[in-house]
matplotlib code that plots the C-alpha trace (Angstrom):
import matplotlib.pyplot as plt

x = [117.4, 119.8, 122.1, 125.6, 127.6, 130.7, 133.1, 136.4, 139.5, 141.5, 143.4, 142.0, 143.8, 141.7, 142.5, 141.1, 138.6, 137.2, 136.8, 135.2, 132.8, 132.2, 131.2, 129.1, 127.0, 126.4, 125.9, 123.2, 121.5, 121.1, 119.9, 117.3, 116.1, 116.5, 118.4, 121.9, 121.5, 119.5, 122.5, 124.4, 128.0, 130.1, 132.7, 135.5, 138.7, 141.2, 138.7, 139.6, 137.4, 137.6, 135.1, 135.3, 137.6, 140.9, 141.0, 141.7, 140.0, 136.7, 133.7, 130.5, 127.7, 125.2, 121.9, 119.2, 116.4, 112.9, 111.1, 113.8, 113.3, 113.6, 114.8, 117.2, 118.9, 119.7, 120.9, 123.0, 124.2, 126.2, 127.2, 128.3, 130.4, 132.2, 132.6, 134.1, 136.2, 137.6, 138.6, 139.5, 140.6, 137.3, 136.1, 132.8, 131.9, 133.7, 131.1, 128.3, 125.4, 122.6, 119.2, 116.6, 113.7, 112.5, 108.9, 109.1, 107.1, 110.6, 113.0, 113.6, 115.0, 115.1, 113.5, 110.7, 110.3, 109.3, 105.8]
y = [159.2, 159.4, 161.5, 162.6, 165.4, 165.6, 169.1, 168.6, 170.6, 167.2, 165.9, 162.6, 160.5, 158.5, 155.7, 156.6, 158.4, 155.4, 153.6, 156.0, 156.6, 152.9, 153.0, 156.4, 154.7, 151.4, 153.2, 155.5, 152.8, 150.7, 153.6, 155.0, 151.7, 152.7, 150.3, 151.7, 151.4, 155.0, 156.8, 159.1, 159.8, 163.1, 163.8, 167.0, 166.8, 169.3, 172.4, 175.6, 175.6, 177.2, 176.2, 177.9, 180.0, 177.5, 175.0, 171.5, 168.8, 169.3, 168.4, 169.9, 167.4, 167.4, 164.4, 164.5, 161.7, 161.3, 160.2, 161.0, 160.9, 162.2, 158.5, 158.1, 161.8, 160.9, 157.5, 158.6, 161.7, 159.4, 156.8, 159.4, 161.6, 157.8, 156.9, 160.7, 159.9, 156.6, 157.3, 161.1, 161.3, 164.3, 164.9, 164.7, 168.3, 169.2, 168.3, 169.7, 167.5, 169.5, 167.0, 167.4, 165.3, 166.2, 165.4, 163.0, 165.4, 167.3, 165.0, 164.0, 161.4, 159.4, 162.1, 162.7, 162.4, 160.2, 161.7]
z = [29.2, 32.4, 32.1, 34.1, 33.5, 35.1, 35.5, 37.7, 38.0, 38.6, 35.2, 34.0, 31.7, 28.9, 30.7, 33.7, 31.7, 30.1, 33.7, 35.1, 32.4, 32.3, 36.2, 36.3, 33.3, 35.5, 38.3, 37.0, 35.1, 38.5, 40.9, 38.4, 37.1, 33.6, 30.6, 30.7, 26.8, 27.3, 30.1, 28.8, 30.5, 29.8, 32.2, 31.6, 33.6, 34.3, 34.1, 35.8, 38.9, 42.3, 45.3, 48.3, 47.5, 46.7, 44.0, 45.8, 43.9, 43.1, 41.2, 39.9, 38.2, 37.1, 37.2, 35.2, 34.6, 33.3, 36.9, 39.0, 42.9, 46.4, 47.2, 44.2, 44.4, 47.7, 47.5, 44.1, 45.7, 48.3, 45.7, 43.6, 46.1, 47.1, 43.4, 42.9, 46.5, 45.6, 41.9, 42.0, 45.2, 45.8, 49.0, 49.1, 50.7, 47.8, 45.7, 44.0, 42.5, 40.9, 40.0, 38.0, 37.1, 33.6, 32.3, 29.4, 27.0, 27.2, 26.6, 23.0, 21.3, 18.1, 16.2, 19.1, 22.6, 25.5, 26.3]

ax = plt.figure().add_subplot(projection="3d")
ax.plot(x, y, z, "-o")
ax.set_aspect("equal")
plt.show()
C-alpha cells in the first residue's frame, strides 16, 4: 500500500533507474513498517520542470501510505531528500515531497480494499 512517485527534470538511465527504484522501495518499506511486497515505486526522469523560476535539478514526489505519520513524513522526508542528493545529485531545498495518509476503506486492492 506504500507508495512513491517520483517526477525529476534530471535524465535517468535504466540502469540507474533500476537502483534507484530498488532503494526507494526498501526505503519506504522500512520507514512505514509495511512488507515491501505491498510498495509501489514509479519514478519519471527527464520531465520538463521549473522550480523557482530555473530548472536546476529538481524533484517533485509524491508519499502516500495507509497509517502514515507525523513521525514517518518527517523522518522519510530527510531520508528521501539525501537518497534524492546522493544519487541525482538534488539539493534538497530543491525538493518537493507531498504526503498523505489515506484511510484503508479507500485504498483498493486485489479486487477490494484494505478496510
Amino acid at each position: 500500500m506504500p507508495l512513491l512517485k517520483l517526477r525529476t527534470n534530471v535524465s535517468i538511465d535504466v540502469e540507474k533507474t533500476t537502483s534507484l527504484m530498488s532503494e526507494c522501495s526498501q526505503l519506504l518499506a522500512s520507514e512505514t513498517g509495511k512488507p515491501e511486497r505491498y510498495v509501489m515505486v514509479d519514478i519519471e526522469g527527464g520531465r520538463n520542470m521549473v522550480f523557482g523560476g530555473n530548472s536546476d535539478p529538481l524533484a517533485y514526489v509524491e508519499c502516500k501510505s495507509i497509517g502514515l505519520s507525523t513521525e514517518q513524513a518527517t523522518s522519510l522526508s530527510q531520508s528521501i531528500s539525501e537518497l534524492l542528493n546522493t544519487q541525482l545529485q538534488i539539493s534538497a531545498d530543491r525538493v518537493y515531497i507531498e504526503f498523505s495518509n489515506c484511510p484503508a476503506e479507500f485504498w483498493g486492492w486485489n479486487g477490494s480494499t484494505f478496510g
